[in-house]
MMTF fields as JSON, N, C-alpha, C and O atoms, coordinates in Angstrom:
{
  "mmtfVersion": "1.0.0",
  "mmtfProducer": "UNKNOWN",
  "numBonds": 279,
  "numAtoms": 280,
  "numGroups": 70,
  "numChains": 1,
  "numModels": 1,
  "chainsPerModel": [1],
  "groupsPerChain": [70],
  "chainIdList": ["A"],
  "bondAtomList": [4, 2, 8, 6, 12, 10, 16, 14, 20, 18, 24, 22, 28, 26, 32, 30, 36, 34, 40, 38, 44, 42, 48, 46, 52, 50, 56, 54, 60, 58, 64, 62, 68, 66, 72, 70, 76, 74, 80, 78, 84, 82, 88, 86, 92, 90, 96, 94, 100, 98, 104, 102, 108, 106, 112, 110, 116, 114, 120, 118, 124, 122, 128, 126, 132, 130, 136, 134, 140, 138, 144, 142, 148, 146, 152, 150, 156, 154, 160, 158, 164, 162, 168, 166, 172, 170, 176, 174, 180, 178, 184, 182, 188, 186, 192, 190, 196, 194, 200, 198, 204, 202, 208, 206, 212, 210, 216, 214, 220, 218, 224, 222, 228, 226, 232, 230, 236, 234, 240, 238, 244, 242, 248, 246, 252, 250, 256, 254, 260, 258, 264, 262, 268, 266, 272, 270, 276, 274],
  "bondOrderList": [1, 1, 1, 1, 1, 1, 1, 1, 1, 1, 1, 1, 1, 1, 1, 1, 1, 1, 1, 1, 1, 1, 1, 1, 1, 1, 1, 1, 1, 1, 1, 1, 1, 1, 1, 1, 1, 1, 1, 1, 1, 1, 1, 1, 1, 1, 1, 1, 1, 1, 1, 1, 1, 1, 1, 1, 1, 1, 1, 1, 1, 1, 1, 1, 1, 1, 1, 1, 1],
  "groupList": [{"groupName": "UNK", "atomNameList": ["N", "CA", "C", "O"], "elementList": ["N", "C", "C", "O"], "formalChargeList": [0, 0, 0, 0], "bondAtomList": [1, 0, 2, 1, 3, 2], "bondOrderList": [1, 1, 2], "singleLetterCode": "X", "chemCompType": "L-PEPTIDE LINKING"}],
  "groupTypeList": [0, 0, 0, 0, 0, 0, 0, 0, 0, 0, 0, 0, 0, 0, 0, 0, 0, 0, 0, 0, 0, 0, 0, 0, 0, 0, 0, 0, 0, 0, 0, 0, 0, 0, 0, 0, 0, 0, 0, 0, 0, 0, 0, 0, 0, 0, 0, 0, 0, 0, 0, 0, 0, 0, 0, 0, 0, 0, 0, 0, 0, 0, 0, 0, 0, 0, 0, 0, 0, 0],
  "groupIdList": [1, 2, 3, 4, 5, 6, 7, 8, 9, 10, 11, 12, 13, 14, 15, 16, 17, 18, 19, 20, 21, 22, 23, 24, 25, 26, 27, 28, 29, 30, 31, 32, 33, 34, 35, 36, 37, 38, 39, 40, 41, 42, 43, 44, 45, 46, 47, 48, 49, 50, 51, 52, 53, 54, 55, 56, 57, 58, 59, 60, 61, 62, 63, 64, 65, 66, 67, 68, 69, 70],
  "secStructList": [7, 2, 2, 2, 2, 1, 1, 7, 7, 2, 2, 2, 2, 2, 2, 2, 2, 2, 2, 2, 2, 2, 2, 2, 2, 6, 6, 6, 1, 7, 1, 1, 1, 7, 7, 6, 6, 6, 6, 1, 2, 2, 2, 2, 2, 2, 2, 2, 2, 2, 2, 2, 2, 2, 2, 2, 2, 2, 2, 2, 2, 6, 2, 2, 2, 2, 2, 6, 6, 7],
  "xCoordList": [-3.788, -4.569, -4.863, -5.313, -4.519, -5.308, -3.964, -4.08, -2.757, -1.772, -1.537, -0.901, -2.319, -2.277, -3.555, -3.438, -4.594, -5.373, -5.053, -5.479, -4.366, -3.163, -2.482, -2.486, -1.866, -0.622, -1.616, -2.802, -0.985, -2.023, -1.649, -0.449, -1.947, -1.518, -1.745, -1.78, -1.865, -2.384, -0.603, 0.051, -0.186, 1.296, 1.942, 3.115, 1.495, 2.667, 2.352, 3.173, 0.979, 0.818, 1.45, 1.989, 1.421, 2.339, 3.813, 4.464, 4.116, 5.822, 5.957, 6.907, 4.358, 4.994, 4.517, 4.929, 3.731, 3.237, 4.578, 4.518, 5.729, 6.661, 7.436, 8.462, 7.82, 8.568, 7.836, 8.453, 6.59, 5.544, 5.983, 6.175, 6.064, 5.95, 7.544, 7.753, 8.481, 9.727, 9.955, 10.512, 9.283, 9.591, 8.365, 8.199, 7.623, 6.691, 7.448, 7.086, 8.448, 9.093, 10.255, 10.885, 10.456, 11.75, 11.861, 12.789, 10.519, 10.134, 9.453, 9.945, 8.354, 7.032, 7.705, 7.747, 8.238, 8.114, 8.331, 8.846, 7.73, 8.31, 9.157, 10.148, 9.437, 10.938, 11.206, 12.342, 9.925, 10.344, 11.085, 11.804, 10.641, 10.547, 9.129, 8.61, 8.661, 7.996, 6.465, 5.495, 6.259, 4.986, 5.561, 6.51, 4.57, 5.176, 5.006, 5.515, 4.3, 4.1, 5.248, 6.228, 5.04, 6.098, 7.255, 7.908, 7.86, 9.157, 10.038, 10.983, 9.482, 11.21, 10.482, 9.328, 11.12, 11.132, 10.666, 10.329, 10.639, 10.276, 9.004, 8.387, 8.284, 6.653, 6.72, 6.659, 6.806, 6.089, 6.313, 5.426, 7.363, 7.262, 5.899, 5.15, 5.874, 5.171, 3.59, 2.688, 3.385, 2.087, 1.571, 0.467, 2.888, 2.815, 2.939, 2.78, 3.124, 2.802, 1.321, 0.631, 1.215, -0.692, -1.423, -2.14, -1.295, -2.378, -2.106, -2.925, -0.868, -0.694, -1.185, -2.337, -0.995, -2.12, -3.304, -3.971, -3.71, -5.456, -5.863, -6.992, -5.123, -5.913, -5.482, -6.26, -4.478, -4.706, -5.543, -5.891, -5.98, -6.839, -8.225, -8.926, -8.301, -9.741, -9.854, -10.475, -9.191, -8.975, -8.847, -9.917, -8.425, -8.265, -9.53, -9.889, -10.244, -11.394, -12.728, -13.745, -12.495, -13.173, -13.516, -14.579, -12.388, -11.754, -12.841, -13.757, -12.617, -12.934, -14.243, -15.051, -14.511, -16.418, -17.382, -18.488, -16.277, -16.942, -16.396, -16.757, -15.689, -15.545, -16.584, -17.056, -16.83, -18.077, -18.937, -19.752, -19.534, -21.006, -21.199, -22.219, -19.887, -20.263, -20.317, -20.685],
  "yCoordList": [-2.93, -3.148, -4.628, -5.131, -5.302, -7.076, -7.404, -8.333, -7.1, -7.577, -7.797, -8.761, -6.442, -5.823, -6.878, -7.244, -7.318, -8.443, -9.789, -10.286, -10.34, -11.594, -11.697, -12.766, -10.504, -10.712, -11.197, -10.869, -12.066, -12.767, -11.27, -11.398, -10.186, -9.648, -9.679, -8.762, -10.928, -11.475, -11.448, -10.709, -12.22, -12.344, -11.059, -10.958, -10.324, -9.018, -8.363, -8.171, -8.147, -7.767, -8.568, -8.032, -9.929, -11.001, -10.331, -10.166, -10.0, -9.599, -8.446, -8.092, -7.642, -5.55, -6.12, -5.497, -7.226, -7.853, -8.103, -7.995, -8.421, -9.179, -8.206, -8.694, -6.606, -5.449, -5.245, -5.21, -5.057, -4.183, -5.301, -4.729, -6.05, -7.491, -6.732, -6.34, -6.811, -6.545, -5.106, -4.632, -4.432, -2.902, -2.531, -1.349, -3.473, -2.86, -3.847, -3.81, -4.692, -5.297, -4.763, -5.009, -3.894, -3.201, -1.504, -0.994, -0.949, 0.219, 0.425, 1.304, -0.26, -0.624, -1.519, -1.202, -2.751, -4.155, -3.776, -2.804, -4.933, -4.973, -4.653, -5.01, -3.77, -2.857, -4.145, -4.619, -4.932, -5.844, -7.118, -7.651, -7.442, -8.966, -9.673, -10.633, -9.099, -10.072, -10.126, -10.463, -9.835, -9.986, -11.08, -11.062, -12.185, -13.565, -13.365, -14.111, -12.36, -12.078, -11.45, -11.945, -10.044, -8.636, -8.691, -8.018, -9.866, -10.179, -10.022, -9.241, -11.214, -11.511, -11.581, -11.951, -11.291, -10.68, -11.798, -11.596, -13.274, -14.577, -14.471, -15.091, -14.026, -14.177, -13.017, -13.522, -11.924, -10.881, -10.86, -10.312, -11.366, -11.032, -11.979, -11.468, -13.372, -14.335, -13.596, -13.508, -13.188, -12.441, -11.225, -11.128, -10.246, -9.545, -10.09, -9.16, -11.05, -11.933, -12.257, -11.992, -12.934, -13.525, -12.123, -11.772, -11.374, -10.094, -9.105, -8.204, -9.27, -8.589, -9.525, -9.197, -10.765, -11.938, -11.637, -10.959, -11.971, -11.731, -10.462, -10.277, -9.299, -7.928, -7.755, -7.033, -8.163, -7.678, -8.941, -8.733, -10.123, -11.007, -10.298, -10.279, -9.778, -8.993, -8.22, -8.561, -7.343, -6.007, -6.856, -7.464, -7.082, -7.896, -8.898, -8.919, -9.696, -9.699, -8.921, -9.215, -7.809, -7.081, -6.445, -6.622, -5.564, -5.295, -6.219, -5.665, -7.538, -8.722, -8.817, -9.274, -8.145, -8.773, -7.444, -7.493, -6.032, -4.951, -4.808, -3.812, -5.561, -5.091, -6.165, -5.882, -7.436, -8.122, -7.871, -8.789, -6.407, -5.998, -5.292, -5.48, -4.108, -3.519, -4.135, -3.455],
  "zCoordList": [42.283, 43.477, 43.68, 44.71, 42.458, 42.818, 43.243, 44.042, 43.102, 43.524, 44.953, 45.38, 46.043, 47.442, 47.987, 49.156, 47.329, 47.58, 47.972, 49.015, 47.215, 46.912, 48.324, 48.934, 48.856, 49.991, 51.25, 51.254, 52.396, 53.704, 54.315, 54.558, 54.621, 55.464, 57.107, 57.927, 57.228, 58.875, 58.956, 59.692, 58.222, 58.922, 58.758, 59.118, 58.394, 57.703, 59.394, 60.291, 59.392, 61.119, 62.128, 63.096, 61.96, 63.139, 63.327, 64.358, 61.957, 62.12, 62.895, 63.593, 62.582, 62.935, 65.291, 66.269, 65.295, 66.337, 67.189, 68.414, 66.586, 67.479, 67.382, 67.856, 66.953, 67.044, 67.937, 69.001, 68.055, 69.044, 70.387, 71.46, 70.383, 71.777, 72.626, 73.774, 71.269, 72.098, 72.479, 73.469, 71.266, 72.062, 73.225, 73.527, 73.78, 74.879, 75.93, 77.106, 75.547, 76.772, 77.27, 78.299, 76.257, 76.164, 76.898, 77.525, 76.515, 76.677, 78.0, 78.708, 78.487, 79.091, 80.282, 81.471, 79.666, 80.331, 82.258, 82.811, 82.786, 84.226, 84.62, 83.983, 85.918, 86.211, 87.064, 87.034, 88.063, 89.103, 89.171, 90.017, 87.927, 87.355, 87.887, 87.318, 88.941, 89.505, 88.647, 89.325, 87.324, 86.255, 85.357, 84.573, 85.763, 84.823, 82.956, 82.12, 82.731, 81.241, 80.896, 80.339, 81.348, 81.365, 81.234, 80.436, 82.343, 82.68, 81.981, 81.874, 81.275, 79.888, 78.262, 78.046, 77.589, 76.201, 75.329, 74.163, 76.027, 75.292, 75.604, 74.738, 76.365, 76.783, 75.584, 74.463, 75.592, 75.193, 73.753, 73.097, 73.089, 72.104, 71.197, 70.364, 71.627, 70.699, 71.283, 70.45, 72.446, 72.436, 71.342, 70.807, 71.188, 70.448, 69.043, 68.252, 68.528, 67.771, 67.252, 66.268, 68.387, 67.896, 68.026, 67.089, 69.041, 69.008, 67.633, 67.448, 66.577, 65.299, 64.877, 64.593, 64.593, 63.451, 63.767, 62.985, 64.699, 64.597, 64.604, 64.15, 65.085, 64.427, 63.132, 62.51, 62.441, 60.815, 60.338, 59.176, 60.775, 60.312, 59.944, 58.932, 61.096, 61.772, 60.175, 59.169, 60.382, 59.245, 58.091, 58.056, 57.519, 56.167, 55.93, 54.753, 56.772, 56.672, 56.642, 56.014, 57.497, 57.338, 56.07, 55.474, 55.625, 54.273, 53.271, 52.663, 53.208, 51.869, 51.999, 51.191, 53.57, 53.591, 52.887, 52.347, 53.196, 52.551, 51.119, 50.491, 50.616, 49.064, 48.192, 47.091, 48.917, 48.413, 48.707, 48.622, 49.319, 49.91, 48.696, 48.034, 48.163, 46.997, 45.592, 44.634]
}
């Protein structure tokens, strides 16, 4: 278990972040083109990027703040 402590898992979420970016651009994305985010697969993926870093940041902090409460 101290080993699973050790790993950043902010980035391990950044990576599952940029599958999620391309498959909601892929799946989801704009039929029109005309959504400057939606559009093309270079916006969406690096979004889906930062929104997986900072929610496993979130969680993994969270995580470290409740195992030093007990």
């Amino acid at each position: 278990m101290r080993k699973l402590s050790k790993i950043n898992w902010a980035w391990i979420g950044a990576g599952i972040g940029v599958i999620g970016g391309y498959w909601y651009w892929k799946e989801i994305g704009c039929v029109t083109g005309t959504c400057p985010i939606k559009s093309q697969w270079q916006t969406m993926v690096p979004y889906g990027a930062i929104l997986g870093y900072l929610g496993a940041d979130l969680v993994q902090s969270a995580c470290k703040n409740r195992a030093d409460l007990s």
